[in-house]
N, CA, C and O atoms as a DFTB+ gen file, in Angstrom:
440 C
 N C O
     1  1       0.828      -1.175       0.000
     2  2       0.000       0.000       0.000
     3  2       0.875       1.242       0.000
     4  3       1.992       1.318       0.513
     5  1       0.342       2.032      -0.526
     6  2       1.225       3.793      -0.734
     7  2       0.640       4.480      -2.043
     8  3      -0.220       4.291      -2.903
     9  1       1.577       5.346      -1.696
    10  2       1.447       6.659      -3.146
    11  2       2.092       6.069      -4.527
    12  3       3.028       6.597      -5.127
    13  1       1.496       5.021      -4.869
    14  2       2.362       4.895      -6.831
    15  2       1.651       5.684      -7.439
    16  3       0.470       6.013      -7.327
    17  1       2.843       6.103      -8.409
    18  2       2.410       6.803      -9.735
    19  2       2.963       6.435     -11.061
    20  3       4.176       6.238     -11.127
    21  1       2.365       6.336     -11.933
    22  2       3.014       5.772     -13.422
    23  2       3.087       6.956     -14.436
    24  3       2.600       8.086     -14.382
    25  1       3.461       6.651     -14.898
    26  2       3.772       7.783     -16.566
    27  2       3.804       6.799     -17.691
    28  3       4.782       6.065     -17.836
    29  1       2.854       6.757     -18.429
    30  2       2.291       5.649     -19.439
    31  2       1.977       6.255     -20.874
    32  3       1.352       7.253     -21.233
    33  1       2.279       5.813     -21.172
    34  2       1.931       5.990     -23.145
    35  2       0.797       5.488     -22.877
    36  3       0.446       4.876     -21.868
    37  1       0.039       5.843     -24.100
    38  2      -1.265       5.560     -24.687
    39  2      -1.665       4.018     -24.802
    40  3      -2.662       3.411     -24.412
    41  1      -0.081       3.455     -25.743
    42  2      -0.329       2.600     -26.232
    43  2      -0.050       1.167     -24.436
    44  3      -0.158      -0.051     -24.578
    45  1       0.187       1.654     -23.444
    46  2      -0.120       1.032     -22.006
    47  2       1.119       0.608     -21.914
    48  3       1.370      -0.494     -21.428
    49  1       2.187       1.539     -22.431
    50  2       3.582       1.334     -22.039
    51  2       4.359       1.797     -21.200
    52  3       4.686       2.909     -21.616
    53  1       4.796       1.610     -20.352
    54  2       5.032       2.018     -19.012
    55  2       6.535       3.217     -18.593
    56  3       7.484       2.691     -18.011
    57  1       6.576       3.916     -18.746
    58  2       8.178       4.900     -19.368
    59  2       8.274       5.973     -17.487
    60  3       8.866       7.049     -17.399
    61  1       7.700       5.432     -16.533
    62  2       8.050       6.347     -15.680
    63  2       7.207       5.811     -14.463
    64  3       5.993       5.746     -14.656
    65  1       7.774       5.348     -13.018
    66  2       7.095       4.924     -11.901
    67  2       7.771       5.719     -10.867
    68  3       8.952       5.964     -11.114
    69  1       7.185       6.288      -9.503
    70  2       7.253       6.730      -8.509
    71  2       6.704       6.221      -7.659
    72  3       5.489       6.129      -7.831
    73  1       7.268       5.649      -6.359
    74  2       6.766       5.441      -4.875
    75  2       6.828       5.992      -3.854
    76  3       7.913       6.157      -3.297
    77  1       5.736       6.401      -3.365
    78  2       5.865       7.774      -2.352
    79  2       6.094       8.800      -2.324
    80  3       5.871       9.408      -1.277
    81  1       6.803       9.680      -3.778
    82  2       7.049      10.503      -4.132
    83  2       6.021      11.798      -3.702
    84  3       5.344      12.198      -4.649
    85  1       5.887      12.254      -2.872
    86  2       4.486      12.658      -2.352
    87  2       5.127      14.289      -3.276
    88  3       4.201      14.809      -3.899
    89  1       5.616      14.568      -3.323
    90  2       6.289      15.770      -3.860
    91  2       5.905      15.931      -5.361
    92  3       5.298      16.888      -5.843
    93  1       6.278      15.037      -5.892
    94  2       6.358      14.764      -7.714
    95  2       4.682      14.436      -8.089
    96  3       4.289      14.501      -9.254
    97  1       3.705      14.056      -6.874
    98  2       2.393      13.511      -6.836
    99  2       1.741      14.993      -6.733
   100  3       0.928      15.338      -7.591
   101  1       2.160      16.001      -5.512
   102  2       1.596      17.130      -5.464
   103  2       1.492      17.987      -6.652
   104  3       0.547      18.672      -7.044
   105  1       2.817      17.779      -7.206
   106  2       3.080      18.853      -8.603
   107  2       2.462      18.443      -9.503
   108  3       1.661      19.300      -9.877
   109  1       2.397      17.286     -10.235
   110  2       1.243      16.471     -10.852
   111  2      -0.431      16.920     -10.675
   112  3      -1.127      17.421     -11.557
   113  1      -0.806      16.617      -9.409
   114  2      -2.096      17.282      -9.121
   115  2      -2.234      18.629      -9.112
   116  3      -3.343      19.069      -9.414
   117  1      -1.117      19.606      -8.756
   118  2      -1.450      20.933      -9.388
   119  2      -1.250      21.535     -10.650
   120  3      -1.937      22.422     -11.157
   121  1      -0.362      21.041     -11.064
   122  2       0.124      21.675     -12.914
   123  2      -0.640      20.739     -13.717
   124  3      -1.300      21.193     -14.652
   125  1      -0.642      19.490     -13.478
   126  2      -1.633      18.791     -14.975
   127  2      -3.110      18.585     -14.149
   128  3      -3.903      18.263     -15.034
   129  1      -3.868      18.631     -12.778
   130  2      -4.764      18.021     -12.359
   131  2      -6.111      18.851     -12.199
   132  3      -7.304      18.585     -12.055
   133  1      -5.018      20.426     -12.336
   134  2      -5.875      21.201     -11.675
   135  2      -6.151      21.071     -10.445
   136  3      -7.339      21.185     -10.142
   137  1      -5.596      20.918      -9.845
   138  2      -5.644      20.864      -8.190
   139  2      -6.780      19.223      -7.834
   140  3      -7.201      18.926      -6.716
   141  1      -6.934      18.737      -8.616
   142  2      -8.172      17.675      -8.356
   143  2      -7.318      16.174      -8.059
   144  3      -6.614      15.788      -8.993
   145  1      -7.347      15.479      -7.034
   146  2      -6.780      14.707      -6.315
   147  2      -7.197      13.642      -6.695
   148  3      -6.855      12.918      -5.760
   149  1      -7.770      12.919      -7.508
   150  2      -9.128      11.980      -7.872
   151  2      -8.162      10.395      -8.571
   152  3      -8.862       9.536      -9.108
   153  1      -6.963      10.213      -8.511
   154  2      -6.450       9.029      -8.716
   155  2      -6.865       8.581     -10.345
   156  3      -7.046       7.492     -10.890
   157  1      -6.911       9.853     -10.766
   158  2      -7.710       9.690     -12.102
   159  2      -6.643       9.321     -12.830
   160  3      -5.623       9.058     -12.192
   161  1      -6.594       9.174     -14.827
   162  2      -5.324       9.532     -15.404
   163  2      -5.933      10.707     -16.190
   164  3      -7.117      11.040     -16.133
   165  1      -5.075      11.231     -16.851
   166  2      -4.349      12.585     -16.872
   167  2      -3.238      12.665     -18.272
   168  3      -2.174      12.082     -18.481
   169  1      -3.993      13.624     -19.059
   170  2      -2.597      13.783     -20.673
   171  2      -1.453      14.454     -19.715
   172  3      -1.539      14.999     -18.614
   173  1      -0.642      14.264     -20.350
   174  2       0.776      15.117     -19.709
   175  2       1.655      15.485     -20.996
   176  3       2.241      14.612     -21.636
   177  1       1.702      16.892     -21.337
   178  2       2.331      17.276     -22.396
   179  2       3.722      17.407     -22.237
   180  3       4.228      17.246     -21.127
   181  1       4.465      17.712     -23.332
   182  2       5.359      17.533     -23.438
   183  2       6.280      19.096     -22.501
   184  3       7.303      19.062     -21.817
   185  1       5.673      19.913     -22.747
   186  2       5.610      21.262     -21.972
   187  2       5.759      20.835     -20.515
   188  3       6.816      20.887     -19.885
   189  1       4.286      20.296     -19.930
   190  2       4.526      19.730     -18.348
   191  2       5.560      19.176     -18.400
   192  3       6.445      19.826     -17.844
   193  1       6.033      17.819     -19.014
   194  2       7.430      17.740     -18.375
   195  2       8.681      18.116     -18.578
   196  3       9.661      17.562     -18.079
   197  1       8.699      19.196     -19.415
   198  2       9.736      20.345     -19.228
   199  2       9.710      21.257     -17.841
   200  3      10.690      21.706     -17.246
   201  1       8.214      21.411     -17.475
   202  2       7.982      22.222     -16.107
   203  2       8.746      21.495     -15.079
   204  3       9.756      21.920     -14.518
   205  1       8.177      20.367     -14.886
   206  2       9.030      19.773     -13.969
   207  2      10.236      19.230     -13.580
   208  3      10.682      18.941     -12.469
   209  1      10.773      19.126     -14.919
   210  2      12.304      18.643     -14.869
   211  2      13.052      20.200     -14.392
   212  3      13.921      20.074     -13.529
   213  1      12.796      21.567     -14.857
   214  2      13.182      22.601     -14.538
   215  2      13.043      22.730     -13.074
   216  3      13.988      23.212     -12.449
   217  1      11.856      22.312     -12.386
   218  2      11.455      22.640     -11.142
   219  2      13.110      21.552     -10.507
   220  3      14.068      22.094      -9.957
   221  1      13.024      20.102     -10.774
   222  2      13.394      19.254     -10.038
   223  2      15.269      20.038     -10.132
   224  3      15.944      20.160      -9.110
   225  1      15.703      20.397     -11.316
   226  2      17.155      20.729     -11.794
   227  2      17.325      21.926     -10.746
   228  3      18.459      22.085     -10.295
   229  1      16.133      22.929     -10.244
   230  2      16.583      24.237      -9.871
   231  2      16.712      23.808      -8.160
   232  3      17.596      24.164      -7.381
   233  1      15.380      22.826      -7.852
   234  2      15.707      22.418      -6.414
   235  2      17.273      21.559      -6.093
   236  3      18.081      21.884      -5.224
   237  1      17.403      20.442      -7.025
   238  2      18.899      20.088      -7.326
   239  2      19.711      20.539      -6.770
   240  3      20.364      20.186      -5.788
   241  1      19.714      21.936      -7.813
   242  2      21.053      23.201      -7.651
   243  2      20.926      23.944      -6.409
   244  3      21.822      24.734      -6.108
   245  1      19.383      23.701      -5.248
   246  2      19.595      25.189      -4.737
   247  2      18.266      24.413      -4.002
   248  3      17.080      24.423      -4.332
   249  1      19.041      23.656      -2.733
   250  2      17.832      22.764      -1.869
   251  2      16.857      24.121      -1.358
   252  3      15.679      23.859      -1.116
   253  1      17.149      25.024      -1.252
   254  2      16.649      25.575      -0.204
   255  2      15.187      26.121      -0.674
   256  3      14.377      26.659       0.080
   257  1      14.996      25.867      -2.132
   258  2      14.112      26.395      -2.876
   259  2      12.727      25.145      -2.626
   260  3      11.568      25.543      -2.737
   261  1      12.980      23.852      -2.334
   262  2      12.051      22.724      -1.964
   263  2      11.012      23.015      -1.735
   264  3      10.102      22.534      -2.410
   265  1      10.673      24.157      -0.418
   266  2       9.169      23.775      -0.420
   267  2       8.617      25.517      -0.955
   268  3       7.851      26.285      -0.373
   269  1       9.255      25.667      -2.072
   270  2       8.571      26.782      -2.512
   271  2       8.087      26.401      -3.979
   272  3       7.046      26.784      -4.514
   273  1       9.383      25.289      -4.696
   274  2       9.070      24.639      -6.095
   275  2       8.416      23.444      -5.795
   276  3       7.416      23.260      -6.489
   277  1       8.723      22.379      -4.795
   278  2       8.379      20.790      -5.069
   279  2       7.974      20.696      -3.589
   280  3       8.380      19.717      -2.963
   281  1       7.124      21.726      -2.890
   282  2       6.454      21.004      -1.673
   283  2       5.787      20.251      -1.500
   284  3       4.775      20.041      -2.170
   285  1       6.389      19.250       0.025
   286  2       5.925      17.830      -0.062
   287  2       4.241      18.165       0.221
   288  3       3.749      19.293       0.253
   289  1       3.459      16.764       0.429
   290  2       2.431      16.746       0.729
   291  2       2.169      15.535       1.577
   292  3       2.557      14.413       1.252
   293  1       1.354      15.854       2.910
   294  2       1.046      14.775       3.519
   295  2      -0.049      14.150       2.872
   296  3      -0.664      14.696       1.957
   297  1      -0.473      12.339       3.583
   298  2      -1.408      12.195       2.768
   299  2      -1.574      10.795       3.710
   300  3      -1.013      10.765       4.805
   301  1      -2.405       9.585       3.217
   302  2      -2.472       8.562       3.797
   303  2      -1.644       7.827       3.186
   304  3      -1.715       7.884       1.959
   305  1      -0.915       7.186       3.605
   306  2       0.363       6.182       2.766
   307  2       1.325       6.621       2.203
   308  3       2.180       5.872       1.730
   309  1       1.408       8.196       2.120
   310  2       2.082       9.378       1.159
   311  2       3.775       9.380       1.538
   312  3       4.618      10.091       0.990
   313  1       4.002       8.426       2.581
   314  2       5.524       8.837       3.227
   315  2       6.063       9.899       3.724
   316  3       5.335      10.805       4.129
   317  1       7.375       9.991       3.789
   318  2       7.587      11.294       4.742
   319  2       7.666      12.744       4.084
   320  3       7.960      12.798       2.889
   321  1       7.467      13.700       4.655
   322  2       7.219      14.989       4.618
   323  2       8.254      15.781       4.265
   324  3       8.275      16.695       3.440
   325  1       9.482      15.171       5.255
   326  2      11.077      15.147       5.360
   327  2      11.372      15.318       4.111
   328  3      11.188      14.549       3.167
   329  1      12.244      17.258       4.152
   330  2      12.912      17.202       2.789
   331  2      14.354      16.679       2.884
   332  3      15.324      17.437       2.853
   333  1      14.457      15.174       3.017
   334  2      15.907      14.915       3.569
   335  2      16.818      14.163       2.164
   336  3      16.943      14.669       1.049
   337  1      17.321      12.954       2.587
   338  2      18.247      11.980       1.494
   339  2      16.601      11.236       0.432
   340  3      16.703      11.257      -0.794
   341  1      15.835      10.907       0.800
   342  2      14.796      10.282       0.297
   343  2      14.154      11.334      -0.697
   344  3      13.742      11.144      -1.841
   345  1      14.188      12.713       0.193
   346  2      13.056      13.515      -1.017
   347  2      13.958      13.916      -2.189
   348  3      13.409      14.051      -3.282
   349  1      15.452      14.150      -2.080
   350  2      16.537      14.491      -3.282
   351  2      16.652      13.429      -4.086
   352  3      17.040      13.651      -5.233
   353  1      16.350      12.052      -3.692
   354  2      16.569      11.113      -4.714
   355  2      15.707      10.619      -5.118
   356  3      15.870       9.615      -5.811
   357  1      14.448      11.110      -4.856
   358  2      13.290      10.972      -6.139
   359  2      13.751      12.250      -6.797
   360  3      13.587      12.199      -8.016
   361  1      14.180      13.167      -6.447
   362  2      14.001      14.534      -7.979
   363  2      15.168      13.933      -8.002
   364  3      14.725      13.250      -7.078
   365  1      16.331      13.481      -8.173
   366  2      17.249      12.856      -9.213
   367  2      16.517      12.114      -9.992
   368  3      16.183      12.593     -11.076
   369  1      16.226      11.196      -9.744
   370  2      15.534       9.726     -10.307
   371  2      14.385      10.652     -11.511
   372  3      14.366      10.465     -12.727
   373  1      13.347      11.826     -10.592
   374  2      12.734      11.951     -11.408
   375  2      13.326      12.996     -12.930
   376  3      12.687      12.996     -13.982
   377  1      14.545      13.759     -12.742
   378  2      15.292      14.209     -13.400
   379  2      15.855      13.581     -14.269
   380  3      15.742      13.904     -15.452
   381  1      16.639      12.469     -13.836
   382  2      17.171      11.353     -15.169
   383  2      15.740      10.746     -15.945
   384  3      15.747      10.854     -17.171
   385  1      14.758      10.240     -15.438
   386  2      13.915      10.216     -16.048
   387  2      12.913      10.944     -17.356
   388  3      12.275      10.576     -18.342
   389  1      13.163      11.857     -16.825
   390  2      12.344      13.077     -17.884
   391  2      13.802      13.273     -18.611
   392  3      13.835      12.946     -19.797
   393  1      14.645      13.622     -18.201
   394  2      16.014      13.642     -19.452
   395  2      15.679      12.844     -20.616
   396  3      15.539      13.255     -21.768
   397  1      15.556      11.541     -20.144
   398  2      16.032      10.261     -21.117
   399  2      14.201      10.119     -21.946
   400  3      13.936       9.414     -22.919
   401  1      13.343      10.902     -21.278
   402  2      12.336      10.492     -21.936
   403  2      11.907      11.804     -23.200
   404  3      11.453      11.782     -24.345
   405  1      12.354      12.890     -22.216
   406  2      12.303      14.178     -23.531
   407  2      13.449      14.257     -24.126
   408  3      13.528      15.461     -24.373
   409  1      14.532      13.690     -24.578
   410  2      15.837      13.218     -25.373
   411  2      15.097      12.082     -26.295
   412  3      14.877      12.350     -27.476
   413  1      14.802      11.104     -25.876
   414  2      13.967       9.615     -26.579
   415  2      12.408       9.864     -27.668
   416  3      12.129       9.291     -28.722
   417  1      11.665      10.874     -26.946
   418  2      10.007      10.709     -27.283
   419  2       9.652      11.872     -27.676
   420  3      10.115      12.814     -27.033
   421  1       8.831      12.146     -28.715
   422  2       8.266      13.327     -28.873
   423  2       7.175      13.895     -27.905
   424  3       6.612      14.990     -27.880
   425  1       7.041      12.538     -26.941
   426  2       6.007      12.763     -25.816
   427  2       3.870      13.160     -26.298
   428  3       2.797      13.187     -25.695
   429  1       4.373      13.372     -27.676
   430  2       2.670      12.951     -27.957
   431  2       1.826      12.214     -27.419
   432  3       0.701      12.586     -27.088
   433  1       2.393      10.817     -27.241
   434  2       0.987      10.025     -26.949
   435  2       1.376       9.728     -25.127
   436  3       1.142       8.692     -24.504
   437  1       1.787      10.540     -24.791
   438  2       1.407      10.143     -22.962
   439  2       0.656      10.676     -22.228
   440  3       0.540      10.280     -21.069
């Protein structure tokens, strides 16, 4: 049980997973969700994940910016709050990720 999240092509191909990421889940529900929490899915343009790889590169460079770009969110199962070793290595993870996927994909069909 917890916070998963996927990043899926159309065609039900799987190019991006997060666990607990309660941070990368918040930004998600506000930039593509419209603030709506609903476990729904969701287009994600190619734009959004330019937003966020910028967000994740600037917290990267300059922790102190965390809970003004990628504040966490509590939640039920959501993990810790703590901007510590755990919350920097999902925005790595989610950084190499969006690299290799906006380098790879024209990102149309996700």
């Amino acid at each position: 049980m917890g916070l998963d999240m996927m990043l899926v092509k159309r065609n039900d191909v799987e190019v991006g997973y997060w666990r607990k990421a309660n941070a990368i889940h918040k930004w998600f529900v506000d930039n593509v969700q419209s603030g709506d929490d609903d476990c729904g899915d969701y287009m994600v343009s190619r734009e959004d994940l330019e937003l966020l790889l910028d967000a994740c590169s600037k917290v990267l460079e300059n922790h102190d910016l965390a809970e003004k770009l990628l504040p966490t969110q509590e939640g039920f199962f959501f993990g810790s709050t703590e901007y510590n070793d755990w919350y920097f290595e999902n925005l790595e993870y989610t950084k190499r990720l969006l690299e290799r996927i906006l380098e790879e994909d024209d990102c149309s069909d996700l």
